[in-house]
MDAnalysis code that builds the backbone (N, CA, C; Angstrom):
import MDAnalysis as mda
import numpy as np

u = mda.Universe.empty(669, n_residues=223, atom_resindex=np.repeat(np.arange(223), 3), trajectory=True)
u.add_TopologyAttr("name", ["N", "CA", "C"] * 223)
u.add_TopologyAttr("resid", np.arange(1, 224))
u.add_TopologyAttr("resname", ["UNK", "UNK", "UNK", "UNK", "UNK", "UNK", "UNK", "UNK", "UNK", "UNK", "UNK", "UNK", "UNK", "UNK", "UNK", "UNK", "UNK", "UNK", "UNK", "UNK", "UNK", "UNK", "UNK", "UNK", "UNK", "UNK", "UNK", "UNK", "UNK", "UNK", "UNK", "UNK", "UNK", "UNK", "UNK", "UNK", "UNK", "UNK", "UNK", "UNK", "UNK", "UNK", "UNK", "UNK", "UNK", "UNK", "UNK", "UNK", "UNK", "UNK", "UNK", "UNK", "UNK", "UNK", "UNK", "UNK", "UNK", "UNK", "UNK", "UNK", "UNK", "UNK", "UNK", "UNK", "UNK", "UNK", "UNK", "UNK", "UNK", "UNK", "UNK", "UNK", "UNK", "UNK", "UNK", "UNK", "UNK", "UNK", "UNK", "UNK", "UNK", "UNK", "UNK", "UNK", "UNK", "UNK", "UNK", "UNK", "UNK", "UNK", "UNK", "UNK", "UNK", "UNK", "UNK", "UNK", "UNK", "UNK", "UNK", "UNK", "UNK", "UNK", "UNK", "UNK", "UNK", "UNK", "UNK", "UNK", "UNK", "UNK", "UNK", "UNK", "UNK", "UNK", "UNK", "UNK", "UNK", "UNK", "UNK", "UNK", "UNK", "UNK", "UNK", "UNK", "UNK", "UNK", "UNK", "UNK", "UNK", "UNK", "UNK", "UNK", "UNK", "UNK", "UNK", "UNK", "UNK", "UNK", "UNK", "UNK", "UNK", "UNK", "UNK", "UNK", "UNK", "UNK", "UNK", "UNK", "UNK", "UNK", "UNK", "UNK", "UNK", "UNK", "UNK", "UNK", "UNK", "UNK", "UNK", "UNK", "UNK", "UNK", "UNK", "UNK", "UNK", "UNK", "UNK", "UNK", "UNK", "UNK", "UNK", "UNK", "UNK", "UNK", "UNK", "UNK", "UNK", "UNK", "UNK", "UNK", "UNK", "UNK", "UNK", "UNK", "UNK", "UNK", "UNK", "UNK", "UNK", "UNK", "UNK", "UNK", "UNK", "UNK", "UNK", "UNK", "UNK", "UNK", "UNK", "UNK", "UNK", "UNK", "UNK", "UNK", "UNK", "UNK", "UNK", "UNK", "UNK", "UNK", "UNK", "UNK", "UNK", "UNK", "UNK", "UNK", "UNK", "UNK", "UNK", "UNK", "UNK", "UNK", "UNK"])
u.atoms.positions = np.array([
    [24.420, 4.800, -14.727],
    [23.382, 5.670, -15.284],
    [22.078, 4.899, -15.393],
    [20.822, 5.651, -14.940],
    [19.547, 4.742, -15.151],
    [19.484, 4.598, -16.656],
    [18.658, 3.091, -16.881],
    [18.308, 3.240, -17.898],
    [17.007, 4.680, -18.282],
    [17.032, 4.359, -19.707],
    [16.061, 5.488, -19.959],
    [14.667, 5.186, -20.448],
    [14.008, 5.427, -19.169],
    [12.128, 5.307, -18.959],
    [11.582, 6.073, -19.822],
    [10.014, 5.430, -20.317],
    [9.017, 6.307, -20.203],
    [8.685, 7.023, -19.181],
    [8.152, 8.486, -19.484],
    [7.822, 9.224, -18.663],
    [6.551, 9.108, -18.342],
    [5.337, 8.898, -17.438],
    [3.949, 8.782, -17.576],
    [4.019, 9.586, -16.049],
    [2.261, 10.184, -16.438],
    [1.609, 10.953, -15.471],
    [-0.289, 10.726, -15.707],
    [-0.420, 10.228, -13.690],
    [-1.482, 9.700, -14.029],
    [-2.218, 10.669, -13.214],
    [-3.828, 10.684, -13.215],
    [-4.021, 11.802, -12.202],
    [-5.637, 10.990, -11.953],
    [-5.103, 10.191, -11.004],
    [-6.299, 9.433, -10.280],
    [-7.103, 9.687, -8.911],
    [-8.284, 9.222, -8.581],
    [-8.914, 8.774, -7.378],
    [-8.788, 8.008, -6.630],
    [-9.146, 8.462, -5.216],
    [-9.226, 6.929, -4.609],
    [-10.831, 6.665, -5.149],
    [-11.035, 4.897, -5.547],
    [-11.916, 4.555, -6.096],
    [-11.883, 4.115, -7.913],
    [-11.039, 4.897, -8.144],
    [-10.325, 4.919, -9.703],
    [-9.400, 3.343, -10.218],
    [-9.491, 3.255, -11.214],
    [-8.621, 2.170, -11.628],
    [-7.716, 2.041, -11.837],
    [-6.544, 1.529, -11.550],
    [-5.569, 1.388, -11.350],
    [-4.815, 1.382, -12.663],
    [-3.911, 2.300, -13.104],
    [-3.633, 1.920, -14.308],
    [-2.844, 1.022, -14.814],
    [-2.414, 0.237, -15.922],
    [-1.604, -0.978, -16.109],
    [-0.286, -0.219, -16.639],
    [0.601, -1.201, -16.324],
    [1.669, -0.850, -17.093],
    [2.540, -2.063, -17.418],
    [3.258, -2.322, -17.811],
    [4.784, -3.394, -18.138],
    [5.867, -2.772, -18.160],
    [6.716, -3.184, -17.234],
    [8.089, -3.334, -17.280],
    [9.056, -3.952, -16.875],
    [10.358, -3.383, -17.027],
    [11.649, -4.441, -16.341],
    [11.181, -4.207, -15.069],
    [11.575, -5.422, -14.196],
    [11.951, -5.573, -12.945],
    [13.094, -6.567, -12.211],
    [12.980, -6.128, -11.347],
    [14.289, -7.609, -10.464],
    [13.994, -8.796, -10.737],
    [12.458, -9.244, -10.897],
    [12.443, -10.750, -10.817],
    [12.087, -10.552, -12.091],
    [12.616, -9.760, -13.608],
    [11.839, -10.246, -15.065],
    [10.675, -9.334, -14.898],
    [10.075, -9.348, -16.327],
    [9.631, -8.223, -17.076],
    [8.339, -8.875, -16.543],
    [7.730, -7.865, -16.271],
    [5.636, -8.309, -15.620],
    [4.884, -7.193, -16.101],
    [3.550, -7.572, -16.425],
    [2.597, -6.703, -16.772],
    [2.141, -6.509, -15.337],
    [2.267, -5.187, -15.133],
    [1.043, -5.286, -13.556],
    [-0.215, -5.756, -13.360],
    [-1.033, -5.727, -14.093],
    [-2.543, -6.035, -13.450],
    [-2.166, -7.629, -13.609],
    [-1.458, -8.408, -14.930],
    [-1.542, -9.523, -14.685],
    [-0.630, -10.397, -13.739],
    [0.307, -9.055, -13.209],
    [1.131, -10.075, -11.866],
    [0.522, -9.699, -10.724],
    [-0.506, -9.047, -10.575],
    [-1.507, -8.945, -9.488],
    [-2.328, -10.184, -9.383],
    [-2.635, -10.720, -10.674],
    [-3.801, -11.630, -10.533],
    [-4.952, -11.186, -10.073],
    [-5.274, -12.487, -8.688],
    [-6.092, -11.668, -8.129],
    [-6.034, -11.422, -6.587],
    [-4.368, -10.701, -6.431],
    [-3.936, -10.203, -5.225],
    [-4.041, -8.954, -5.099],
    [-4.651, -8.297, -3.831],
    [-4.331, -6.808, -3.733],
    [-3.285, -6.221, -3.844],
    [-2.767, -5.184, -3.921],
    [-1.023, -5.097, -4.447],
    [-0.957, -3.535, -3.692],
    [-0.002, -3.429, -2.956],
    [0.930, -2.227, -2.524],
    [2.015, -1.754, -3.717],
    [1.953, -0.359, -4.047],
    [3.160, 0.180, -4.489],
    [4.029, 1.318, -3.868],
    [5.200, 0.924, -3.755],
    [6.059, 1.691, -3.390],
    [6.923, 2.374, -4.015],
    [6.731, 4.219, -3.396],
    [7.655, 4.848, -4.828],
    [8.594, 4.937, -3.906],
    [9.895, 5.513, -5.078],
    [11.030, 6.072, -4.094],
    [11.508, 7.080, -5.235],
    [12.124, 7.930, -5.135],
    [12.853, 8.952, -5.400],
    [14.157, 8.416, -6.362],
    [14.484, 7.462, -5.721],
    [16.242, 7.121, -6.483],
    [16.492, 6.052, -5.199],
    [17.190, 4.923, -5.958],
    [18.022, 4.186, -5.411],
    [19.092, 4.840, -4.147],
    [19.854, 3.747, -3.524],
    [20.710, 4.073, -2.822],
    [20.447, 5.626, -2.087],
    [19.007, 5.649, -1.780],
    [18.519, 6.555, -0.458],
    [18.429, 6.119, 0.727],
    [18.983, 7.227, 1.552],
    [19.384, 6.396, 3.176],
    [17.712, 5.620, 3.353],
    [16.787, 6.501, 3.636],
    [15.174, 6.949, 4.609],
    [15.018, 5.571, 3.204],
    [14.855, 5.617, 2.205],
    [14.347, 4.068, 1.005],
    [14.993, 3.286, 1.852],
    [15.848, 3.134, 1.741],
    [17.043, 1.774, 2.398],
    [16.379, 0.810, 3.548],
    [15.614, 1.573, 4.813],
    [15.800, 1.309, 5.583],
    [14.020, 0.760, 5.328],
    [12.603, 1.775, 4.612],
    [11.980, 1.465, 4.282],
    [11.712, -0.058, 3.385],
    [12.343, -0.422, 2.734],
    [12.571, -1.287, 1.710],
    [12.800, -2.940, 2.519],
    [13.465, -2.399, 3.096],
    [14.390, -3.592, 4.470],
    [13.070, -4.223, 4.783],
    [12.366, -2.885, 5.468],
    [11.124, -3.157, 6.263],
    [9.686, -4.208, 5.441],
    [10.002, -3.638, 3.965],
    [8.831, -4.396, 3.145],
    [9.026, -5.415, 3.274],
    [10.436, -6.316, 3.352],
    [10.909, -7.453, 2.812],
    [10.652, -8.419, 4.466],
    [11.144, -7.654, 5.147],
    [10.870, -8.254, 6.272],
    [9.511, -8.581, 7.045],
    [8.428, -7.744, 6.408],
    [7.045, -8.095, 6.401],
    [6.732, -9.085, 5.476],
    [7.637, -9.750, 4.753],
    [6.476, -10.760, 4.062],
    [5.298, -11.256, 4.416],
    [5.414, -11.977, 5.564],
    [4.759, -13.162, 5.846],
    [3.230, -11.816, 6.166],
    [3.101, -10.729, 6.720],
    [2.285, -9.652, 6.979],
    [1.406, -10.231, 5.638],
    [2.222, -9.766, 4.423],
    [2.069, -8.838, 2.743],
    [0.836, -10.645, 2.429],
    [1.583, -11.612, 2.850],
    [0.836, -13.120, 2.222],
    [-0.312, -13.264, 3.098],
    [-0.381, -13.164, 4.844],
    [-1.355, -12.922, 5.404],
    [-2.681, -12.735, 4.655],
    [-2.294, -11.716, 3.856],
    [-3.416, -10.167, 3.604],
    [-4.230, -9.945, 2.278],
    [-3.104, -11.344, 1.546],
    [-3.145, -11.528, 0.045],
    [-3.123, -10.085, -0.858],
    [-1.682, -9.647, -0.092],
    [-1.021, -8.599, -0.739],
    [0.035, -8.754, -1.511],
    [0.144, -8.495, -2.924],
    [1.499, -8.441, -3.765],
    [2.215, -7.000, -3.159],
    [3.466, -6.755, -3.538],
    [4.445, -5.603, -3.409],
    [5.335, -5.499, -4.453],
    [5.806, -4.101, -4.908],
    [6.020, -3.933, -5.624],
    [6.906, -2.093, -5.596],
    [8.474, -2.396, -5.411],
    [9.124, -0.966, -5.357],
    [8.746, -0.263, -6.772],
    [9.282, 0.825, -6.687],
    [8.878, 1.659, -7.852],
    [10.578, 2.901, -7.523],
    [11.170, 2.921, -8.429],
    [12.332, 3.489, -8.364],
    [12.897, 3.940, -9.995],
    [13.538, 5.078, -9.885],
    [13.721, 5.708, -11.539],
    [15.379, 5.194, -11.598],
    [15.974, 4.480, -11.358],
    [16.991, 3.964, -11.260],
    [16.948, 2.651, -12.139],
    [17.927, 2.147, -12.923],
    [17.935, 0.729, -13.948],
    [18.281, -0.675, -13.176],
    [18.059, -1.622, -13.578],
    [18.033, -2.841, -13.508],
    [19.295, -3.102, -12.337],
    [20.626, -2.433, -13.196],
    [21.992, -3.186, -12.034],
    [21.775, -2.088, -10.882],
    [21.366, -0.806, -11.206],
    [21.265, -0.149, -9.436],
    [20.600, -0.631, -8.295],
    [19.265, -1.457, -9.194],
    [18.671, -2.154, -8.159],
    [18.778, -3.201, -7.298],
    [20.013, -4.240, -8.118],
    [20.879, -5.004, -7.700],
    [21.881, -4.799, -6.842],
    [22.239, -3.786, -7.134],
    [23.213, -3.391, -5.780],
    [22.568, -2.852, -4.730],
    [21.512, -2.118, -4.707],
    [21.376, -1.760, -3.946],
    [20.322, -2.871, -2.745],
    [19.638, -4.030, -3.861],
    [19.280, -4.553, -2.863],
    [20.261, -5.526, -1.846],
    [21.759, -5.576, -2.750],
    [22.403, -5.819, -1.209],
    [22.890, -5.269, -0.346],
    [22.954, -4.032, -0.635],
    [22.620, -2.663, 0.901],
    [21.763, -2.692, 1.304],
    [20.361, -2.790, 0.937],
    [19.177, -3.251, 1.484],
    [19.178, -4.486, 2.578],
    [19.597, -5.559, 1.917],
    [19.802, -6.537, 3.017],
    [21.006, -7.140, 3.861],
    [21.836, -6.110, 3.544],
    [23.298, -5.765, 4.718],
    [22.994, -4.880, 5.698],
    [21.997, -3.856, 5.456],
    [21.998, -3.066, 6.319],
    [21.034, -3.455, 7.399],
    [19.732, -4.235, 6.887],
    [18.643, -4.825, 7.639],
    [19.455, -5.791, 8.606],
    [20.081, -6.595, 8.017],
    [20.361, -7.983, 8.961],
    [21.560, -7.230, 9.825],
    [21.787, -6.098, 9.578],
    [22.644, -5.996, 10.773],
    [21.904, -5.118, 11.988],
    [21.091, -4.333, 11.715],
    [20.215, -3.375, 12.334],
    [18.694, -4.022, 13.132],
    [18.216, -4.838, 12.018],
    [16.825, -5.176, 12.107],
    [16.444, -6.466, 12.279],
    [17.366, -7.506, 11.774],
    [17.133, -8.566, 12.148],
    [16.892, -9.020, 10.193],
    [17.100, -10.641, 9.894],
    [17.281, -10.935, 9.145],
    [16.485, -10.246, 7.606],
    [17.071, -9.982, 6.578],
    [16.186, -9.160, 5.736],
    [16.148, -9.881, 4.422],
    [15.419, -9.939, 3.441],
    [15.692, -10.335, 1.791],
    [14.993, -10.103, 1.273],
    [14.835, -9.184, 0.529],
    [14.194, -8.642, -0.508],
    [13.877, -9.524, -1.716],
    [12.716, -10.149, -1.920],
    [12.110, -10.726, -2.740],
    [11.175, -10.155, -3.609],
    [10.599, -9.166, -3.618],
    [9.844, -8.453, -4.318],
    [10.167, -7.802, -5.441],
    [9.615, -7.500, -6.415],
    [10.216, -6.851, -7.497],
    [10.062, -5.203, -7.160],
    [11.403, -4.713, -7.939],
    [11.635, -3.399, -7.467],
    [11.988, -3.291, -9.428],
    [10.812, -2.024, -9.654],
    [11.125, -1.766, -11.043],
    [11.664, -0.845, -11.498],
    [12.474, -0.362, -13.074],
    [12.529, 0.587, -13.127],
    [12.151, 1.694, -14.122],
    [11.219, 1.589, -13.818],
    [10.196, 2.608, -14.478],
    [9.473, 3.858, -13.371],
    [9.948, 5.047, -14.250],
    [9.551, 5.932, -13.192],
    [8.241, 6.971, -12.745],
    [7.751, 5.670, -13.696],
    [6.091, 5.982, -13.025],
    [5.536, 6.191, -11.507],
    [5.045, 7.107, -11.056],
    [4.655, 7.215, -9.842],
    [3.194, 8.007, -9.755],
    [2.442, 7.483, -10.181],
    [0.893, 7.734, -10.331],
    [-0.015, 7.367, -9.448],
    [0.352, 7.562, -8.154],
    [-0.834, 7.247, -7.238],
    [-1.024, 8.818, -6.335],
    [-2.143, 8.879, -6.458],
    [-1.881, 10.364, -5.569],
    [-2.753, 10.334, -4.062],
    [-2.644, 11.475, -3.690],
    [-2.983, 11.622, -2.082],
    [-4.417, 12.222, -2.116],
    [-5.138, 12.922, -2.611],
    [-6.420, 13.153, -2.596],
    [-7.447, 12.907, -3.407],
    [-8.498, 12.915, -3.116],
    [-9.907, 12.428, -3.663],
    [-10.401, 13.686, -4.528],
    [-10.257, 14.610, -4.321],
    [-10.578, 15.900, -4.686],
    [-10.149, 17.127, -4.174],
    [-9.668, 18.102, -5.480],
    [-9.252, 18.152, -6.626],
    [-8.217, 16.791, -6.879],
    [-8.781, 16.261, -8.285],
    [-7.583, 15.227, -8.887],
    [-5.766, 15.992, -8.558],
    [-4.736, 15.244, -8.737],
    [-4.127, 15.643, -8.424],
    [-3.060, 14.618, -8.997],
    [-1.978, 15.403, -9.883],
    [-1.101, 14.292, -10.848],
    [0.491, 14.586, -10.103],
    [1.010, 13.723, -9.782],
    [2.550, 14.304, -9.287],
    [3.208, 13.823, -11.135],
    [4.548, 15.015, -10.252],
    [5.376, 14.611, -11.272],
    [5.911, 13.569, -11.321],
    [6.712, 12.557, -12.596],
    [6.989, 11.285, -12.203],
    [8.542, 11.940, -12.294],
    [9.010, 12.273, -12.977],
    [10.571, 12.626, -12.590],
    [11.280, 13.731, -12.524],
    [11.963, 14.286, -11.238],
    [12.085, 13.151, -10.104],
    [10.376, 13.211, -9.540],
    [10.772, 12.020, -8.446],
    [9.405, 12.318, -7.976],
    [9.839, 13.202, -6.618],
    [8.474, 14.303, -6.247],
    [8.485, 14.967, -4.996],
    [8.216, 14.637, -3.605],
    [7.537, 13.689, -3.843],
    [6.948, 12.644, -3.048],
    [7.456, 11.370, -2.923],
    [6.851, 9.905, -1.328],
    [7.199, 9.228, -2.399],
    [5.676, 8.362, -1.496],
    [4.793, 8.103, -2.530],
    [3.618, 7.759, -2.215],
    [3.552, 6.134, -1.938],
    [2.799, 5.798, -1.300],
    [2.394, 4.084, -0.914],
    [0.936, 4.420, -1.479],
    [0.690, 2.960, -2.534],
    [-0.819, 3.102, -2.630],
    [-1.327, 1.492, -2.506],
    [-2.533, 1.420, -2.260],
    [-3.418, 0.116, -2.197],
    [-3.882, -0.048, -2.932],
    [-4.177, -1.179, -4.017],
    [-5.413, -1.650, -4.574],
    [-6.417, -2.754, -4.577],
    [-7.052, -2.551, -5.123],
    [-7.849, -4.307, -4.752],
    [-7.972, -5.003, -5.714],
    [-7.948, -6.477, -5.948],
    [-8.113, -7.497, -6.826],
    [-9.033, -7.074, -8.250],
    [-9.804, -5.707, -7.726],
    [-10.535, -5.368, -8.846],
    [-9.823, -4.379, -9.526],
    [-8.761, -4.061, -8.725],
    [-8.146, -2.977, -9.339],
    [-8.548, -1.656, -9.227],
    [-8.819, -1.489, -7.781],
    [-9.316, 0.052, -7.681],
    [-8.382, 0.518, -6.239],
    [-7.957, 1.781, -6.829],
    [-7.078, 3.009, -5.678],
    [-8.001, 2.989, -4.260],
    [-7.547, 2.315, -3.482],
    [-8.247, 2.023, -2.029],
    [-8.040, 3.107, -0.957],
    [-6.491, 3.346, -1.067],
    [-5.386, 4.135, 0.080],
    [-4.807, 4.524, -0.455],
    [-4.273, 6.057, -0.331],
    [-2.788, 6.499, -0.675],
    [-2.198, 6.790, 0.123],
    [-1.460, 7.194, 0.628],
    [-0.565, 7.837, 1.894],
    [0.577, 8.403, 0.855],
    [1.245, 9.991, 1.238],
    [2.374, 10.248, 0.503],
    [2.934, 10.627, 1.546],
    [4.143, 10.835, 1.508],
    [5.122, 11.111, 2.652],
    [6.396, 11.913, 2.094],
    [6.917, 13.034, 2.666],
    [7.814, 14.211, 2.699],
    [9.213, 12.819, 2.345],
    [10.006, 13.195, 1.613],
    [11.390, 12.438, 1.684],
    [12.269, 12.405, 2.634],
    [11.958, 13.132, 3.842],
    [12.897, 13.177, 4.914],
    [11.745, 12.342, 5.818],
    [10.623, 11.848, 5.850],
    [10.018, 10.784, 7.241],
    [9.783, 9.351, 6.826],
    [10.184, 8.573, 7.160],
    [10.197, 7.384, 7.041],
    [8.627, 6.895, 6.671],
    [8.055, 5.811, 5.745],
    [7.047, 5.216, 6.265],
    [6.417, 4.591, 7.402],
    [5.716, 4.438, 8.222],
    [5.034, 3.547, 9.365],
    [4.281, 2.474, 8.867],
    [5.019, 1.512, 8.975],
    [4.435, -0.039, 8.041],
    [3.474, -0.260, 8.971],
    [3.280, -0.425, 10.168],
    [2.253, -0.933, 10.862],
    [0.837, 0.119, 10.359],
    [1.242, 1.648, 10.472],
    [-0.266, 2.178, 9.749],
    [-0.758, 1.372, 8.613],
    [0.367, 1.443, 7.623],
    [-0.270, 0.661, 6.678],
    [-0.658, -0.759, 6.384],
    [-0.501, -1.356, 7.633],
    [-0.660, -2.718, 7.558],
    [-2.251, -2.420, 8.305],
    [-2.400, -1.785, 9.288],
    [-3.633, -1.396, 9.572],
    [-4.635, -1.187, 8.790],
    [-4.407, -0.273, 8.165],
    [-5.325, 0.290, 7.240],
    [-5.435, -1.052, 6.395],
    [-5.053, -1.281, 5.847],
    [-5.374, -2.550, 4.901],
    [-6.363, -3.654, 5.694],
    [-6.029, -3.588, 6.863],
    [-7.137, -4.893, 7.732],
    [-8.326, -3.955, 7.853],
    [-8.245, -2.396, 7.912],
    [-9.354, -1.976, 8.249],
    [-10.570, -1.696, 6.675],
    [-9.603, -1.703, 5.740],
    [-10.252, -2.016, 4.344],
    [-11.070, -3.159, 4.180],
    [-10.279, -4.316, 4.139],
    [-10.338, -5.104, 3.885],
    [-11.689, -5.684, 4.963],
    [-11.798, -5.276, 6.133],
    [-12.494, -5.916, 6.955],
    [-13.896, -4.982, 6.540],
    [-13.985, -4.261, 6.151],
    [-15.468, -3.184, 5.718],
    [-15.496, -3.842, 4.753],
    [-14.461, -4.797, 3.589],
    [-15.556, -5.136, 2.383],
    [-16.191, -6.194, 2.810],
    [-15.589, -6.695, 4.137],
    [-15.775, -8.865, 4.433],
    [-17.835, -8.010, 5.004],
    [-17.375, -6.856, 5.746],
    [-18.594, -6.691, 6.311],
    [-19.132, -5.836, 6.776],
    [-20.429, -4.675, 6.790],
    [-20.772, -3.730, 6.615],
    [-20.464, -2.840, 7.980],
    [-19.122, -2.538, 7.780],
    [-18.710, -1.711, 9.059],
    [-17.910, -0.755, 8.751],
    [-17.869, 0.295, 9.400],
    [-16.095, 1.120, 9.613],
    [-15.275, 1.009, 10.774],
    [-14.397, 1.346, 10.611],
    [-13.224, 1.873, 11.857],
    [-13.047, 2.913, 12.533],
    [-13.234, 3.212, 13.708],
    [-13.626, 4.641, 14.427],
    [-11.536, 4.971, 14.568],
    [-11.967, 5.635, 15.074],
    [-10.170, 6.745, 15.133],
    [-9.447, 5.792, 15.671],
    [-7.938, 5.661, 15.601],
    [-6.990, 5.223, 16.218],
    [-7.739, 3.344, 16.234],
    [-8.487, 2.784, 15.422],
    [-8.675, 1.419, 15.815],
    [-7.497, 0.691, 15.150],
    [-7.603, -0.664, 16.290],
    [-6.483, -1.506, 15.651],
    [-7.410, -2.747, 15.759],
    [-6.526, -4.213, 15.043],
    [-7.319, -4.858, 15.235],
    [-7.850, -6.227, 16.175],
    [-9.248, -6.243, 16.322],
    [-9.516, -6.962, 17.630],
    [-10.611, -5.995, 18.803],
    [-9.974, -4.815, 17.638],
    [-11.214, -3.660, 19.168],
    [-12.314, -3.396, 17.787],
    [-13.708, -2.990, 18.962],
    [-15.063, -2.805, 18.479],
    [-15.042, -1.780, 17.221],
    [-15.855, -2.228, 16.320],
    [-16.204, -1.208, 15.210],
    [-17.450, -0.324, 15.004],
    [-17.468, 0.228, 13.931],
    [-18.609, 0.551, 13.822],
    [-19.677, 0.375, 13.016],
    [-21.136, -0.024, 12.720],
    [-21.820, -0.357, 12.275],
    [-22.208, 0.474, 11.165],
    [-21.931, 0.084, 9.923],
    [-22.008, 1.500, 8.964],
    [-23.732, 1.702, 8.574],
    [-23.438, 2.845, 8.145],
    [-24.600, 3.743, 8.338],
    [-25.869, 2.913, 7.580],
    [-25.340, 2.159, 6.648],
    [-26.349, 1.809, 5.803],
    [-27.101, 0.546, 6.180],
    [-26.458, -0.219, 6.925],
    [-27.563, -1.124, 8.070],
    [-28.268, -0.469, 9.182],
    [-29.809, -0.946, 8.595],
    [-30.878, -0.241, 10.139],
    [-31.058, -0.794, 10.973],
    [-31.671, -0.258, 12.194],
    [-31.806, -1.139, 13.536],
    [-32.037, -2.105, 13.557],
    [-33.126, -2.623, 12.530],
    [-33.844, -3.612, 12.873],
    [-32.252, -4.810, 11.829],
    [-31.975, -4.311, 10.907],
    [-30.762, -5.182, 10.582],
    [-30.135, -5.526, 11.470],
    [-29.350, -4.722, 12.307],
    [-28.409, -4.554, 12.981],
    [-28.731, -5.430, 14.516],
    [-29.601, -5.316, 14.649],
    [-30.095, -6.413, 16.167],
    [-29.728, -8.151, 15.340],
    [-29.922, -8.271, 13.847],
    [-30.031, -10.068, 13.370],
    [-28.053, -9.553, 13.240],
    [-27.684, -8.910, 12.355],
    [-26.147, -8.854, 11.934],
    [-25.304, -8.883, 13.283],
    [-25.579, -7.728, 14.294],
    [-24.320, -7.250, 15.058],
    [-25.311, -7.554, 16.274],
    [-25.703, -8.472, 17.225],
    [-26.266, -8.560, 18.206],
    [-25.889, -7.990, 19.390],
    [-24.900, -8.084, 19.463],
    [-24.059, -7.165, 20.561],
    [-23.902, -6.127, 20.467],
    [-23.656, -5.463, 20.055],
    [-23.675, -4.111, 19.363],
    [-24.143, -2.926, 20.277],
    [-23.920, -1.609, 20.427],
    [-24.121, -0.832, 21.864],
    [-24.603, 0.444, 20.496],
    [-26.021, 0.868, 21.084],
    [-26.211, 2.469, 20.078],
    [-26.029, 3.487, 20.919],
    [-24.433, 4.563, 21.066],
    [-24.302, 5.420, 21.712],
    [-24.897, 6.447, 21.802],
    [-25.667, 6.685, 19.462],
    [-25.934, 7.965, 19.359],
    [-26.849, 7.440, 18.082],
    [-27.746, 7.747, 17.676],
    [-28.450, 7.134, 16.646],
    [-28.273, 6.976, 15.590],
    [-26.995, 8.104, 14.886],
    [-25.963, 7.111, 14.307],
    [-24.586, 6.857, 14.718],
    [-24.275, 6.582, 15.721],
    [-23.155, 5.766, 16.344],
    [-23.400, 4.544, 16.999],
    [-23.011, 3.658, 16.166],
    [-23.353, 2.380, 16.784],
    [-21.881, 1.430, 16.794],
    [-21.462, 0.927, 17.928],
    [-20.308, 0.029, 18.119],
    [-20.530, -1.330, 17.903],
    [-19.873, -2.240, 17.381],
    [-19.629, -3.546, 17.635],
    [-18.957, -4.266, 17.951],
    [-18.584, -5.400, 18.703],
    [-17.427, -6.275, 18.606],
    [-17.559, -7.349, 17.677],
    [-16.202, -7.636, 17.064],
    [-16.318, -8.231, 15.696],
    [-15.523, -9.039, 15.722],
    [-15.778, -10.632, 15.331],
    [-14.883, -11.722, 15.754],
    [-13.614, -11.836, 14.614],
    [-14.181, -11.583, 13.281],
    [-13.311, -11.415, 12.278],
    [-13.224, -10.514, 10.938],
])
């Protein structure tokens, strides 16, 4: 039987602050903002333990580490299930990976508190329920503690870790420097010069740089 959570419901922005919380987890009891430090942090909800479509998701977090340290990303499951479910299940988690996927171990803390307060739109606010949850949302934040990305996803489709590993370089690379990401970019291909640098900027910043449309401007970008 799970232990028995607080219930919380948050109803945030992207741009909004991230709210804090404390609780049990796998690796010991953490305040969030202060086990963030000052790492960006992914959260991952799930519905309930011992879910096939979680299982295989979960595998996948663990096996991205070296991605998550890259990126100076913390991680962090989110599951309404108690302390020993999570224990068992993270060795289905990493029985099922190392036989399927290639070596797996779940190091991350997976909590159980069944908070799930990150939502999918900017406007209208928009609060899910936390239990159960209907959803099960991935969100981003940044060292400052602000809702960057959400993505929510139907309980029957798997996450796509590489989108979200994307998106995070494509964040992350607009704060290093005044650009966006045109459709389908990955990284290494040309960006775009955001709106708020003018020509005459943009010839000293992005020298290379091609103006298709007077405001469409491309760049290639070394980092």
């Amino acid at each position: 039987m799970a232990d028995a959570v607080p219930k919380r419901e948050y109803s945030l922005r992207l741009g909004s602050t991230a709210p804090d919380f404390e609780a049990d987890t796998t690796i010991g009891r953490i305040k969030f903002h202060e086990w963030l430090g000052n790492s960006w942090g992914i959260l991952f909800s799930h519905p309930g333990d011992f879910t096939p479509v979680c299982t295989t998701e979960l595998g996948e977090v663990a096996r991205r580490a070296k991605d998550w340290e890259a990126r100076n990303v913390k991680v962090i499951g989110i599951s309404a299930n108690g302390l020993e479910e999570h224990a068992k299940w993270i060795e289905d988690i990493n029985s099922f990976g190392g036989k399927t996927a290639g070596p797996t171990d779940v190091q991350f803390p997976i909590s159980l508190t069944s908070m799930t307060c990150w939502t999918t739109r900017t406007s209208p606010t928009v609060t899910t329920k936390v239990f159960p949850s209907p959803s099960v949302p991935s969100s981003s934040s940044t060292p400052q503690r602000k809702i960057r990305l959400t993505l929510n996803y139907p309980a029957v489709a798997g996450r796509n870790f590489d989108e979200i590993i994307r998106a995070i370089d494509a964040i992350q690379l607009g704060d290093k420097h005044r650009i966006a990401t045109p459709v389908n970019w990955n990284k290494g291909q040309d960006v775009i010069i955001h709106a708020s640098v003018n020509n005459e900027e943009a010839k000293t910043l992005f020298p290379n740089h091609v103006a298709h449309l007077p405001y469409l401007r491309t760049t290639p970008l070394d980092s």
